[in-house]
PyMOL CGO cylinders between C-alpha atoms (Angstrom):
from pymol import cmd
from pymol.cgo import CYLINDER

trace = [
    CYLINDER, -93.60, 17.66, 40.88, -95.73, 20.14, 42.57, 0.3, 1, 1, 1, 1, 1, 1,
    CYLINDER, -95.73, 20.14, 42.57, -95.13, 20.54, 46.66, 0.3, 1, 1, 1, 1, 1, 1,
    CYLINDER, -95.13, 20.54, 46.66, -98.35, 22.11, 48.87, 0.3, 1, 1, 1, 1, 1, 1,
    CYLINDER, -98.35, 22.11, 48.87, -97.32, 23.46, 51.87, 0.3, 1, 1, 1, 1, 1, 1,
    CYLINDER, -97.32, 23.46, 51.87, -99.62, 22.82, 54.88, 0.3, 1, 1, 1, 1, 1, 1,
    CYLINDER, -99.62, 22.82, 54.88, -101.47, 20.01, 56.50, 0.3, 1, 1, 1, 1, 1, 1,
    CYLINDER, -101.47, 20.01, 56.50, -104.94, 18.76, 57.28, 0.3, 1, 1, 1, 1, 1, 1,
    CYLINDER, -104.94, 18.76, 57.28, -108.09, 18.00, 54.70, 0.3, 1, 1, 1, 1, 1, 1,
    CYLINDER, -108.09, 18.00, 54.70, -107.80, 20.23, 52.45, 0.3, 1, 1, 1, 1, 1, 1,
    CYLINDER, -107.80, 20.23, 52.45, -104.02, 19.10, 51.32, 0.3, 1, 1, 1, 1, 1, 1,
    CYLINDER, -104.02, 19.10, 51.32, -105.36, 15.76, 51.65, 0.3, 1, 1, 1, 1, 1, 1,
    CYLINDER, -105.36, 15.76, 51.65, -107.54, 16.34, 48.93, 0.3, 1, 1, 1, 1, 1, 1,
    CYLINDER, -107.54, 16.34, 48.93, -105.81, 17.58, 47.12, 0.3, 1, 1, 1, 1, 1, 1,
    CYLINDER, -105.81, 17.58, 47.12, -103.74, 15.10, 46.96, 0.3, 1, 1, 1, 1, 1, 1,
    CYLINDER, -103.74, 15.10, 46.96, -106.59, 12.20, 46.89, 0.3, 1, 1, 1, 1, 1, 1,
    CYLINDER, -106.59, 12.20, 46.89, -107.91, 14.41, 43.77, 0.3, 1, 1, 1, 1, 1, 1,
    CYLINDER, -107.91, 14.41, 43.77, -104.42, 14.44, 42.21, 0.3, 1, 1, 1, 1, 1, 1,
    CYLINDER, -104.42, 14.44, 42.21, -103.98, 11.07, 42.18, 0.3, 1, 1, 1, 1, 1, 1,
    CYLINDER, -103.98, 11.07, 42.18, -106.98, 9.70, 41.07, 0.3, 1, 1, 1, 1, 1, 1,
    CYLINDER, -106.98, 9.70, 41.07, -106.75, 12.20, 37.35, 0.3, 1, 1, 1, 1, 1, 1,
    CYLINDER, -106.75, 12.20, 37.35, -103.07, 10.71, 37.82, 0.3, 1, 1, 1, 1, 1, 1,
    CYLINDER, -103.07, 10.71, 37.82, -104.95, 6.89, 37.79, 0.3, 1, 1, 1, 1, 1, 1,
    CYLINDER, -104.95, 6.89, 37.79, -107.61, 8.25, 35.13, 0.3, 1, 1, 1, 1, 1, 1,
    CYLINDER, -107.61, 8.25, 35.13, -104.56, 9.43, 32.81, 0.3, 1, 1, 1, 1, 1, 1,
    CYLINDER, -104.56, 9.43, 32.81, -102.87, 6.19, 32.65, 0.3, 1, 1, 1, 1, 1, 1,
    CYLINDER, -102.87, 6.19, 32.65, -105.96, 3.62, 32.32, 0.3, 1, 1, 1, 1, 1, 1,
    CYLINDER, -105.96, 3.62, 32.32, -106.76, 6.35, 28.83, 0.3, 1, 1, 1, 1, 1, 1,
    CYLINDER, -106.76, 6.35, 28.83, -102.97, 6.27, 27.99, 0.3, 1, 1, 1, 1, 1, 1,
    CYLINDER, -102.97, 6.27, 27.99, -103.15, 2.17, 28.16, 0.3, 1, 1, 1, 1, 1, 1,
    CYLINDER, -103.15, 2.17, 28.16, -106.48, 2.19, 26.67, 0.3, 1, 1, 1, 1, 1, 1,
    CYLINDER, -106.48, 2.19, 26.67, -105.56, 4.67, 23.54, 0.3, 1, 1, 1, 1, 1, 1,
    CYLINDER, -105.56, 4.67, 23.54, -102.32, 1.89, 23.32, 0.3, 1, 1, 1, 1, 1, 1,
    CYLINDER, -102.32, 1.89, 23.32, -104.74, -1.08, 23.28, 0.3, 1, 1, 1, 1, 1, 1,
    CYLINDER, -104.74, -1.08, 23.28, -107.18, 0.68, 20.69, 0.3, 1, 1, 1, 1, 1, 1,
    CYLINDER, -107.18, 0.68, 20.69, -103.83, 1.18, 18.39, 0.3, 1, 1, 1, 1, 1, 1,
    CYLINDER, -103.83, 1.18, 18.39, -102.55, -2.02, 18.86, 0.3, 1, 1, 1, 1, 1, 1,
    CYLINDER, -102.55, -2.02, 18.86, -106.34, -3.40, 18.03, 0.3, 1, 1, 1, 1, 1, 1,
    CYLINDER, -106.34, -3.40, 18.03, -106.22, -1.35, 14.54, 0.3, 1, 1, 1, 1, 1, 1,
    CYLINDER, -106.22, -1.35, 14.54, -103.04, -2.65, 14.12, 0.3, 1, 1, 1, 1, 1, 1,
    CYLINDER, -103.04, -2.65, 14.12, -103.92, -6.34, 14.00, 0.3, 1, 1, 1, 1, 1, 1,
    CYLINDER, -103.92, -6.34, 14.00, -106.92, -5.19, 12.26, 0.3, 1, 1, 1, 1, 1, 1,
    CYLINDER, -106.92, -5.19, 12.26, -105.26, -3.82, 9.29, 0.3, 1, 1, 1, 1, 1, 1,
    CYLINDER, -105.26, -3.82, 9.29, -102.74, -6.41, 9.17, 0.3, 1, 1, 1, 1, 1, 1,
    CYLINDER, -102.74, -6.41, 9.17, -105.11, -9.82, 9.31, 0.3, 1, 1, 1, 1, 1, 1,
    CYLINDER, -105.11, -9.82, 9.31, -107.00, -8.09, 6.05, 0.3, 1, 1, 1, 1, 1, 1,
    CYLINDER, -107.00, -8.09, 6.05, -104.07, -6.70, 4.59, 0.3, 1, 1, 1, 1, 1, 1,
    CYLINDER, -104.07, -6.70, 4.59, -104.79, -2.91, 4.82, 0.3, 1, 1, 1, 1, 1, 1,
    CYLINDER, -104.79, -2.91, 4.82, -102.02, 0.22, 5.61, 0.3, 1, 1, 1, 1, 1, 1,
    CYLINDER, -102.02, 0.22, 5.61, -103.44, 2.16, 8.57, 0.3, 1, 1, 1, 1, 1, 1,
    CYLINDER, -103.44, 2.16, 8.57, -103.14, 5.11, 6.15, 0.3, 1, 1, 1, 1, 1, 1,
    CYLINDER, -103.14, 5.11, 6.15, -105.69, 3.41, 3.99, 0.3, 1, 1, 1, 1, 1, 1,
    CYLINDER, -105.69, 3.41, 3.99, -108.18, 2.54, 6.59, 0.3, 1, 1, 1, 1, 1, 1,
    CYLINDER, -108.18, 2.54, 6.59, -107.60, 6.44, 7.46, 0.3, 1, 1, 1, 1, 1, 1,
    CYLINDER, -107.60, 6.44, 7.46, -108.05, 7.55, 4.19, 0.3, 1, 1, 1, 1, 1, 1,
    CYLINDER, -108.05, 7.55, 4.19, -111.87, 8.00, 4.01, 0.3, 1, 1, 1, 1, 1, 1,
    CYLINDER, -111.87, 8.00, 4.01, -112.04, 5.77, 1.27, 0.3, 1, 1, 1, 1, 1, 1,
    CYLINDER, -112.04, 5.77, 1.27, -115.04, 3.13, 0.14, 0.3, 1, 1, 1, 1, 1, 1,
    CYLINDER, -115.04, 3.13, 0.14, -113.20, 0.93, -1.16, 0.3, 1, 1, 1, 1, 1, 1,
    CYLINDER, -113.20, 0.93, -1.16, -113.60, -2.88, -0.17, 0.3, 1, 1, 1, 1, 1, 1,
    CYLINDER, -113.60, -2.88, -0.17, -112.42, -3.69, 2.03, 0.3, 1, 1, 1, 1, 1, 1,
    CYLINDER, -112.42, -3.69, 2.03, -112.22, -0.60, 3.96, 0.3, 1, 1, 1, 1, 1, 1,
    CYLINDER, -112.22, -0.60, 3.96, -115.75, -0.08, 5.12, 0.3, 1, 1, 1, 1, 1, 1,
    CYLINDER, -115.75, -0.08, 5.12, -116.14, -3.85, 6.30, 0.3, 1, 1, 1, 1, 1, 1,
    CYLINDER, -116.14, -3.85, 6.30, -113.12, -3.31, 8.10, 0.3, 1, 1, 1, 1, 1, 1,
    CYLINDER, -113.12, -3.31, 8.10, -114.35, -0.02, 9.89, 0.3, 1, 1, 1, 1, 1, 1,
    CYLINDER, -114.35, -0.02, 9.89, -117.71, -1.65, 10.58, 0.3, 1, 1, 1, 1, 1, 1,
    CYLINDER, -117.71, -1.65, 10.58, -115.96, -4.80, 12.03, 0.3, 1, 1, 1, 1, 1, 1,
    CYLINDER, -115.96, -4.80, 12.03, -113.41, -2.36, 14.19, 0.3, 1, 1, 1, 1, 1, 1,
    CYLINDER, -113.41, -2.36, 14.19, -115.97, -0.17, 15.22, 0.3, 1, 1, 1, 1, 1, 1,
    CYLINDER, -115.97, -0.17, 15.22, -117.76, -3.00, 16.63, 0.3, 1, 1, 1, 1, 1, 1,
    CYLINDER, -117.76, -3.00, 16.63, -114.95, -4.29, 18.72, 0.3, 1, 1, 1, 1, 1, 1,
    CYLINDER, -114.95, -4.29, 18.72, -113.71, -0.83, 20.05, 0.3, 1, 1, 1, 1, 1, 1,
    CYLINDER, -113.71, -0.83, 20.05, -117.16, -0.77, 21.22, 0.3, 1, 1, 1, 1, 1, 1,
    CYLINDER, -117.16, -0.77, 21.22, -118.21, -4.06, 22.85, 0.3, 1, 1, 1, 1, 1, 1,
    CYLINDER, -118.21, -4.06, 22.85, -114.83, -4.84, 23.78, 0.3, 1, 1, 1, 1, 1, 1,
    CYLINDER, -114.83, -4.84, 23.78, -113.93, -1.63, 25.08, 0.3, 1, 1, 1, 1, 1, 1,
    CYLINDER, -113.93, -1.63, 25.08, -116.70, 0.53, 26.08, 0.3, 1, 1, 1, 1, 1, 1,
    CYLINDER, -116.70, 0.53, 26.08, -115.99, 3.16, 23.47, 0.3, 1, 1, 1, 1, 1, 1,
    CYLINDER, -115.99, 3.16, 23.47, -119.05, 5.32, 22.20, 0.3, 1, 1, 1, 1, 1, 1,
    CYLINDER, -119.05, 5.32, 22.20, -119.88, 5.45, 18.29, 0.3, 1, 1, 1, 1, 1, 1,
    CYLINDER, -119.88, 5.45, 18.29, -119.74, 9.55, 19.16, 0.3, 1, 1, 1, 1, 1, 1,
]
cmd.load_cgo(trace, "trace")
């Protein structure tokens, strides 16, 4: 915890700053847990290890299943293809 000594606007924001990265860092830290938890079900419904889909390879049904993932991440979740 980190205490600022003093009063008036600038410790307030300060503070106000703080606290909203503090807000920013947990919506990412739940988001990165719902992206997991979406490859998760991913992988399981078609019967892939994670490691596989991680792999790189082509096999089937890998690249339907990163197409189909990729998809979802994005519409569902705002993510960017970059």
């Amino acid at each position: 915890m980190i205490t600022i000594l003093g009063s008036g606007e600038f410790v307030s924001e300060v503070i106000q700053h703080a606290e909203e990265k503090i807000k920013y860092q947990l919506a990412r830290m739940e988001l990165q847990k719902r992206i997991k938890e979406e490859i998760d079900i991913q992988c399981k419904n078609e019967k892939v290890p994670v490691a596989m889909l991680q792999s790189g390879s082509r096999r089937p049904p890998l690249p339907k299943l990163r197409r189909a993932i990729a998809l979802k991440l994005v519409n569902e979740y705002g993510l960017s293809l970059a």
